[in-house]
SEKE-505402 format. One record per atom (N, C-alpha, C): y, z, x; residue in one letter. Coordinates in steps of 0.1 Angstrom, whole numbers, plus 5000, padded with zeros to 4 digits. Atoms other than C-alpha are relative to their C-alpha. Layout:
# residues N
YZXA...
***
This chain:
# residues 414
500650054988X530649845251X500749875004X499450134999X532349575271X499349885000X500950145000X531249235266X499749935016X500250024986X531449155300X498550085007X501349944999X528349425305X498949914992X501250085009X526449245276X499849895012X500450174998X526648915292X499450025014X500550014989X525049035324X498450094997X501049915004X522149205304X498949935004X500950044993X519648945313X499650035010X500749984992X520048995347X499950115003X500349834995X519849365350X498550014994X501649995003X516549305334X499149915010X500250074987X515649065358X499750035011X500049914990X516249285387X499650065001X500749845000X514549605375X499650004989X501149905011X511449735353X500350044991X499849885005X512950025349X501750034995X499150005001X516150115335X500450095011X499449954992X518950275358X500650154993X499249885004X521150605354X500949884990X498749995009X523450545326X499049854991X500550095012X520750285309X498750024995X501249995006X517950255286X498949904994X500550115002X515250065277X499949964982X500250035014X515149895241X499049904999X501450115002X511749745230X500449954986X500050045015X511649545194X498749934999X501250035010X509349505170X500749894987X499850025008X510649245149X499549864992X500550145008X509748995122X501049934991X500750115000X509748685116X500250015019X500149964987X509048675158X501249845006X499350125002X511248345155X501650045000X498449965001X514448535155X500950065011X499850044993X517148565174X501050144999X499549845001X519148925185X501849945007X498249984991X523248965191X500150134998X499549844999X524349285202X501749985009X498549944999X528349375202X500549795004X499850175000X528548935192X499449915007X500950044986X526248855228X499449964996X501550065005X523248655220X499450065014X501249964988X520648835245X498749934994X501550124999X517248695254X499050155004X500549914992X514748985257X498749965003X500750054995X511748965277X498750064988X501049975009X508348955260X499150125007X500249854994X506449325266X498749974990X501450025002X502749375255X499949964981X499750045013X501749225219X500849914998X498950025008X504149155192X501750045011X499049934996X506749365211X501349925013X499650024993X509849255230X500750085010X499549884995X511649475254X501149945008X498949984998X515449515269X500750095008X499249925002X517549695291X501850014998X498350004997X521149805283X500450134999X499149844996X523850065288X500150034990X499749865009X523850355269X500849974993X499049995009X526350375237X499749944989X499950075012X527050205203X500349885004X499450135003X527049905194X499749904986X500650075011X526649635169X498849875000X501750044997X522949485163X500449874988X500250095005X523049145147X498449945001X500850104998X519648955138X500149914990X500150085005X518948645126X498849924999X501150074999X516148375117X500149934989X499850165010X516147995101X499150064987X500450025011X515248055065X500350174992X500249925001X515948405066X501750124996X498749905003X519048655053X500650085017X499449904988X520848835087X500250104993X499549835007X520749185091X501050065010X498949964988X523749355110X500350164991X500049845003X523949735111X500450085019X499649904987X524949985139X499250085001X501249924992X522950145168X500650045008X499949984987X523050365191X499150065008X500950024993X521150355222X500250135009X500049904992X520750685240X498650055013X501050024989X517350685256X498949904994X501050135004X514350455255X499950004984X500850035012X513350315222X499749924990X500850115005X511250125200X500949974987X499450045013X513549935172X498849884991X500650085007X511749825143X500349944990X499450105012X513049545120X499149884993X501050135001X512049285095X501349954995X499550045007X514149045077X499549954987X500450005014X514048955039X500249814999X499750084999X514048585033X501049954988X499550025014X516148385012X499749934986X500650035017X514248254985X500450114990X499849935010X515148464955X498850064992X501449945009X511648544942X500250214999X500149915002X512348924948X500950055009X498849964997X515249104961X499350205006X499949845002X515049464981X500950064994X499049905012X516349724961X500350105008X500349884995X515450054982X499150045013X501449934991X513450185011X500150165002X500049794999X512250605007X499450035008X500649944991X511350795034X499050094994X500849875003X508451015023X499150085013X500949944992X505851255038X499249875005X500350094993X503451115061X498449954991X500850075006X501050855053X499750014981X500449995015X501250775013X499249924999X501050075004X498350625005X499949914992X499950105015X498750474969X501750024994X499250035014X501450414945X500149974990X500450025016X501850404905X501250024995X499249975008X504350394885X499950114985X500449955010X504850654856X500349914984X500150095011X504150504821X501549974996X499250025001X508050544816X500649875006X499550104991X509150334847X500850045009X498949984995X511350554859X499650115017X500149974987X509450724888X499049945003X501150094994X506950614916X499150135002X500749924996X503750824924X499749975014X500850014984X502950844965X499450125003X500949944996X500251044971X500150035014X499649964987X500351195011X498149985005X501050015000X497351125029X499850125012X500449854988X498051375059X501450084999X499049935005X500451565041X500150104989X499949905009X501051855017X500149904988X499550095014X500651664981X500449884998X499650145006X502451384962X501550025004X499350054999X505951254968X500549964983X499650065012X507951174934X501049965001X498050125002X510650874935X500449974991X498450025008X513650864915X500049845003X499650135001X513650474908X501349975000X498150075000X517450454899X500650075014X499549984983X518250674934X499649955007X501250054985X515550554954X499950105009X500749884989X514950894966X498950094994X501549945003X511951164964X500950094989X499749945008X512851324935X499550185001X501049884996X510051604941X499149975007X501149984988X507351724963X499250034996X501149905006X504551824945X499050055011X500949904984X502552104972X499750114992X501449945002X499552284972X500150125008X500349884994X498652624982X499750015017X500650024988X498052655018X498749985004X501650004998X494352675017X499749874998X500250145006X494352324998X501349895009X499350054997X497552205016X499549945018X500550024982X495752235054X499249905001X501450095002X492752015042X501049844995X499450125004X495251725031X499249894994X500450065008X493951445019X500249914987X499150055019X496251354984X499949825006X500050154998X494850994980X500249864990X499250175007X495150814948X500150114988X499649945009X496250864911X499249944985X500450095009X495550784879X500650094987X498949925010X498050834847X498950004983X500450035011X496450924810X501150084991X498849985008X499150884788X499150084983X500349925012X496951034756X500050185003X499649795002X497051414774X501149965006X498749984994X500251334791X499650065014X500349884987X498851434829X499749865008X500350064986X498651274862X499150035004X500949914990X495451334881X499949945014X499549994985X495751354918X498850025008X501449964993X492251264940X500750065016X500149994984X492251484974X498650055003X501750054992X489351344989X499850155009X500449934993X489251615016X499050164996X500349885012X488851934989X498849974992X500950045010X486651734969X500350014984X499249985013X489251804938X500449904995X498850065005X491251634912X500850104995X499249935006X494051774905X500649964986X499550025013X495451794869X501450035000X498950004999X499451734866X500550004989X499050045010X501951764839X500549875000X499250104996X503651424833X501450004996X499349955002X506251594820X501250085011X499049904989X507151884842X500049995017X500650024985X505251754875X499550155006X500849885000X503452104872X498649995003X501350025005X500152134880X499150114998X500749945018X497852264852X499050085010X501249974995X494752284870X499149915010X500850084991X492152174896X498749984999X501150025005X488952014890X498849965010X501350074992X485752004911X499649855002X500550135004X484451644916X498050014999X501849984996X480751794927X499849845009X500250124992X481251484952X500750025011X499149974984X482351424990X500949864998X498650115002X485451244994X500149904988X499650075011X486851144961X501049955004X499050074996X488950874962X500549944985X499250085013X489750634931X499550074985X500249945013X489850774895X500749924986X499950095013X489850554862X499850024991X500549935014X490150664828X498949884991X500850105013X487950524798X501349944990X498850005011X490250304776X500650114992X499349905008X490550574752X500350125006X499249914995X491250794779X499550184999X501049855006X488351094768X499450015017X500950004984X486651024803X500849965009X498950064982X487650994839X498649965006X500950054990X485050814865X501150025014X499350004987X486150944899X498849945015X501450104989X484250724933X500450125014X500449894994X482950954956X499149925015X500350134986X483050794995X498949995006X500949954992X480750995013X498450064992X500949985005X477951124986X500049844994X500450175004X478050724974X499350004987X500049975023X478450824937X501150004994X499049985009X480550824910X500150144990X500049895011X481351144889X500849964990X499250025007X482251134856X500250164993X499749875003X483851394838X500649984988X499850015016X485051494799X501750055006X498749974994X488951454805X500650074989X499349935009X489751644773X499350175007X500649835000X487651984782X499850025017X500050024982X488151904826X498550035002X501249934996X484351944826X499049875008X501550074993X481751734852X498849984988X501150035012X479251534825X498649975012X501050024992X477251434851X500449885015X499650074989X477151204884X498849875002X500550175000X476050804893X499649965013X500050034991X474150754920X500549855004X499550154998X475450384934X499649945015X500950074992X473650374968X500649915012X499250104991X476650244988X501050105003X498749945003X480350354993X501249954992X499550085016X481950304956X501950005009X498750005000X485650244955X500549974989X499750045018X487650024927X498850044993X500850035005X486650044899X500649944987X499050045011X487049874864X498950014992X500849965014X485349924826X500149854999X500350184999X484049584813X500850094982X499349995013X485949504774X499250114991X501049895012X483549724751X499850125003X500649885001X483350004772X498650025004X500449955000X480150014779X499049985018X500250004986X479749904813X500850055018X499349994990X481249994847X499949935016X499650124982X482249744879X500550145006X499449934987X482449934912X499849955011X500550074990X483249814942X499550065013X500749894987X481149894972X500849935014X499350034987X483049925005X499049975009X500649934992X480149955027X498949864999X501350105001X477749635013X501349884993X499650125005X479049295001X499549974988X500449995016X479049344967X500950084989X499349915013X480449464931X498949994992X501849925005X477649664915X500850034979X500150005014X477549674874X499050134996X500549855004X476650024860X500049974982X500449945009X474950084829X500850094992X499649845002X476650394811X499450024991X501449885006X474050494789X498950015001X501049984990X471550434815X500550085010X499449944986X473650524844X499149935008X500350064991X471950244863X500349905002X499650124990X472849984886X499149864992X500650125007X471849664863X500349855006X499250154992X473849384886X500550025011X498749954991X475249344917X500749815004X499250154994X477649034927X500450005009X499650044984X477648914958X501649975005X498850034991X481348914978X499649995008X500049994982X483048965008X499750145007X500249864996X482549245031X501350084997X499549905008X484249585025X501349984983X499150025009X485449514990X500550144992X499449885002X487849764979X500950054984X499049995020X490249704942X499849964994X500450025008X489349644912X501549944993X499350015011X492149514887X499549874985X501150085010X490849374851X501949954993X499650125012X492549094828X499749994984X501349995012X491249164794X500249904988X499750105010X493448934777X499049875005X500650114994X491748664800X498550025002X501649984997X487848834802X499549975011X500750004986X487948814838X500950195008X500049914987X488649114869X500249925014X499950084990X490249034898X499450145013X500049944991X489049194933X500350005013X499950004989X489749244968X499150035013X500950004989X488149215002X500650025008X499150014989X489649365031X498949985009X500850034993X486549295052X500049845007X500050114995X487248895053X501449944987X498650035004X490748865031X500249924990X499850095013X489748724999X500450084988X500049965016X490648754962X499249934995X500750125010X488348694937X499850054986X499749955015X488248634900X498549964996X501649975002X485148744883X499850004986X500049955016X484248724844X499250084996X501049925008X483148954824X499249984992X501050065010X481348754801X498749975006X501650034993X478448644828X500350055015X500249924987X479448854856X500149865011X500050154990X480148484878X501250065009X498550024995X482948434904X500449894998X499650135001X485048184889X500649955008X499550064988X487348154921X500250105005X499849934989X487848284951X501049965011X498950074995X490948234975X500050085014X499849924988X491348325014X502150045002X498249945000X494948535016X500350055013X499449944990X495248725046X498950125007X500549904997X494048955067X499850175002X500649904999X492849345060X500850004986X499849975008X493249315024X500250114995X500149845003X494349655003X499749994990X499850005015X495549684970X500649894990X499350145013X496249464940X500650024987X499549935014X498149474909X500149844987X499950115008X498649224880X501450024992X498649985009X502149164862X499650044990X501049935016X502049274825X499849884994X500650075005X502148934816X498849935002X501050074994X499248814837X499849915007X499950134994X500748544854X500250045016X500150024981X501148694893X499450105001X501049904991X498748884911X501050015016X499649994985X500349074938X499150085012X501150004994X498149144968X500950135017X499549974988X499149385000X498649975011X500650074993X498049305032X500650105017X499049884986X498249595064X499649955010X499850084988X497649325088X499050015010X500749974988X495849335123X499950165006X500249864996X494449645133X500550045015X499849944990X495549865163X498949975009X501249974994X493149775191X499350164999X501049884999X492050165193X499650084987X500249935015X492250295155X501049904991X499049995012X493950185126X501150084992X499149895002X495650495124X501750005008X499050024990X497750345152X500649884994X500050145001X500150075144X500049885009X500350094999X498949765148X501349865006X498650114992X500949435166X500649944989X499150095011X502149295135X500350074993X499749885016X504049445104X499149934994X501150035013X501649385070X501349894991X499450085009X502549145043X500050034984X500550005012X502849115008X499949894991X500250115007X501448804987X500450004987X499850025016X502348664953X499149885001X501650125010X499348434933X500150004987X499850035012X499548264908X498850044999X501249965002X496648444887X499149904991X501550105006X494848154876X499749965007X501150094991X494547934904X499950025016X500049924988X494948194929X500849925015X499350044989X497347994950X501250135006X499049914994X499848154969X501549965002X498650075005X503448114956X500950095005X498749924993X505048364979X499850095005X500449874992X505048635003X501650085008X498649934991X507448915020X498850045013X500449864989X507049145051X500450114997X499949895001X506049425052X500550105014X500049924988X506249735077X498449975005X501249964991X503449905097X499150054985X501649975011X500449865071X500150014989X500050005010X501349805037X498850044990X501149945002X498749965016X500250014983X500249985016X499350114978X501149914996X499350085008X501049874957X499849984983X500150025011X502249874923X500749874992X498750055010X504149684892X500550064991X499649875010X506449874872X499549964983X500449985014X505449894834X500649874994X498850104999X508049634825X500349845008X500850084988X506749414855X501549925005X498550034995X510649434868X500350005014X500049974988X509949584898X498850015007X501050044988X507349594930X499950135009X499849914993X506649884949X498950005009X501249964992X504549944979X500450105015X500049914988X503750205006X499849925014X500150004993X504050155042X499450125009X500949835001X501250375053X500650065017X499649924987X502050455090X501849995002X498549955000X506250465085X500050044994X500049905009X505950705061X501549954990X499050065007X507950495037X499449914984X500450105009X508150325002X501249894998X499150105000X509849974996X499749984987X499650045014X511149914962X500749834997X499650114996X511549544954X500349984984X500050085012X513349354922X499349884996X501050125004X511149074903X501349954995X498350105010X514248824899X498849934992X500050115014X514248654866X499050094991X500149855009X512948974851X500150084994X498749925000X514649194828X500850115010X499149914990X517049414842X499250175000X
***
């Protein structure tokens, strides 16, 4: 494209709405909103368009896309513009705390992510899609597709996971069926499928030793548990809310669940099977992750954007820290020293289903005094987020770009 065209791109925006014959319009979406666009070396100015979003027109063809922003790495890659459309970028900063590695395109909407106890693949679950997704860490591509019969594949659903390395199996909740699925961790075969006797199963947590599963059950506002050696329903918890996380207290003989639906994390009995505590939070609290070396559980609130750390010795909150807004998932290093936190941002005025004006974030906290020692951007709605085994790497879903972002933990082994 001649440069002589670029440098009159202003005013042809200026002049007209709408683009002309032989042009198109370019909207962006990009973050940090502080940055600054060259196209074929031109610094253009685009006008601001509803939201987040800025908008552009120019002539048709290739060219080269330069951005930039003070504190921040430039990204420069080639585009080409043939009819309207929405470009969406972030940039990575330059601190060194964590390095992209990867971005995978998966099916649509992956809900969660896990690493397998090896390290060497990622689990993404599909939320309106046929099955799980399996990523190839050293390619950074889907290695496999694990899919469901048609009958089971229409009803979609595939929402979270949960690995028990004593039978070697993956289990796979799709809420919509009301199943778990049972998976090889081996062959990525799957064995068999197991009733929950509950409506929309969602999270599933083994017993330390890995004999029992507790799966949280959205819509009947129960927990089932089940004998994970003989796949059999022992019985079900009522809980009186809508359960989510959950986490086992040190001995076993209790269970934290968090209720999405009340401002609270409720303390279950297990050889009553009743509700003996509830601890006051924030509204919709949703992840559980425990500490055991430390005798606390950290949680999340995506209803008002806190973490908080809770002990299991007197059930207290010893702190609590405001992070961001529409809190998701959380993970803990293996050492215990950073709590990573995602964060899917401002909702879409009409659904959440829609993306929203901002991309999502992702926090780093120090996990004792829950400050906040670092953050990236995300896409459109950051959501399941893991740490790999090794606590080398970082991974999280971008639920509405049907994507996963694979990140290095510098100063981590290799």
């Amino acid at each position: 494209m001649k440069k002589n065209i670029l440098f009159l791109l202003f005013i042809l925006f200026s002049v007209s709405v709408y683009p002309k014959s032989g042009q198109a319009l370019l909207k962006l979406k990009i973050f940090p909103e502080t940055y600054r666009i060259f196209i074929a070396g031109n610094e253009v100015f685009p006008a601001r368009d509803e939201e987040k979003t800025k908008k552009i027109i120019l002539e048709k063809g290739s060219f080269k896309i330069k951005i930039t922003a003070k504190g921040y790495q430039d990204k420069e890659f080639d585009f080409t513009l043939s009819k309207n459309t929405l470009l969406e970028e972030k940039l990575e900063k330059n601190e060194n705390f964590m390095t992209l590695l990867s971005e995978v395109k998966t099916g649509r909407q992956p809900k969660s992510v896990r690493f397998t106890p090896d390290g060497k693949y990622i689990l993404a679950p599909l939320l309106d899609d046929n099955g799980m997704d399996i990523i190839s860490v050293e390619t950074g591509k889907v290695f496999k597709r694990i899919v469901f019969p048609k009958e089971l594949a229409l009803k979609k659903g595939f929402v979270e996971t949960a690995v028990s390395v004593r039978n070697n199996e993956i289990w796979l909740a799709q809420m919509h069926a009301e199943l778990v699925h049972v998976i090889s961790l081996d062959t990525f075969e799957v064995k068999k499928s197991i009733p929950t006797q509950g409506i929309y199963s969602k999270v599933i947590l083994f017993s330390k030793d890995e004999s029992t599963a507790f799966i949280s059950n959205w819509d009947s506002r129960d927990i089932t548990v089940i004998d994970a050696l003989n796949y059999k329903v022992i019985r079900k918890i009522p809980v009186y809310g809508i359960p989510r996380g959950m986490v086992m207290s040190p001995d076993g003989k209790y269970l934290y669940a968090a209720l999405f639906n009340k401002p609270k994390v409720i303390k279950i009995d297990l050889k009553t099977n009743k509700i003996v505590l509830s601890i006051p939070c924030g509204n919709a609290m949703r992840h559980l992750v425990p500490d055991y070396s430390k005798g606390v559980f950290f949680a999340s609130s995506m209803g008002n954007g806190k973490i908080y750390i809770i002990s299991f010795e007197n059930d207290k909150i010893l702190k609590e820290k405001l992070v961001d807004d529409k809190l998701n998932t959380i993970d803990l290093s293996p050492d215990g020293k950073t709590l990573f936190v995602s964060s899917r941002g401002p909702n879409n005025k009409k659904t959440y289903l829609m993306k929203g004006p901002e991309f999502g974030k992702v926090f780093v906290l120090d996990a004792q005094t829950l400050e906040i020692t670092s953050w990236l951007w995300g896409r459109n709605q950051p959501t399941g987020l893991a740490v790999s085994p090794d606590g080398s790497l970082l991974a999280f879903s971008d639920f509405l770009d049907k994507n996963i972002e694979i990140y290095r933990i510098n100063g981590t082994k290799p």
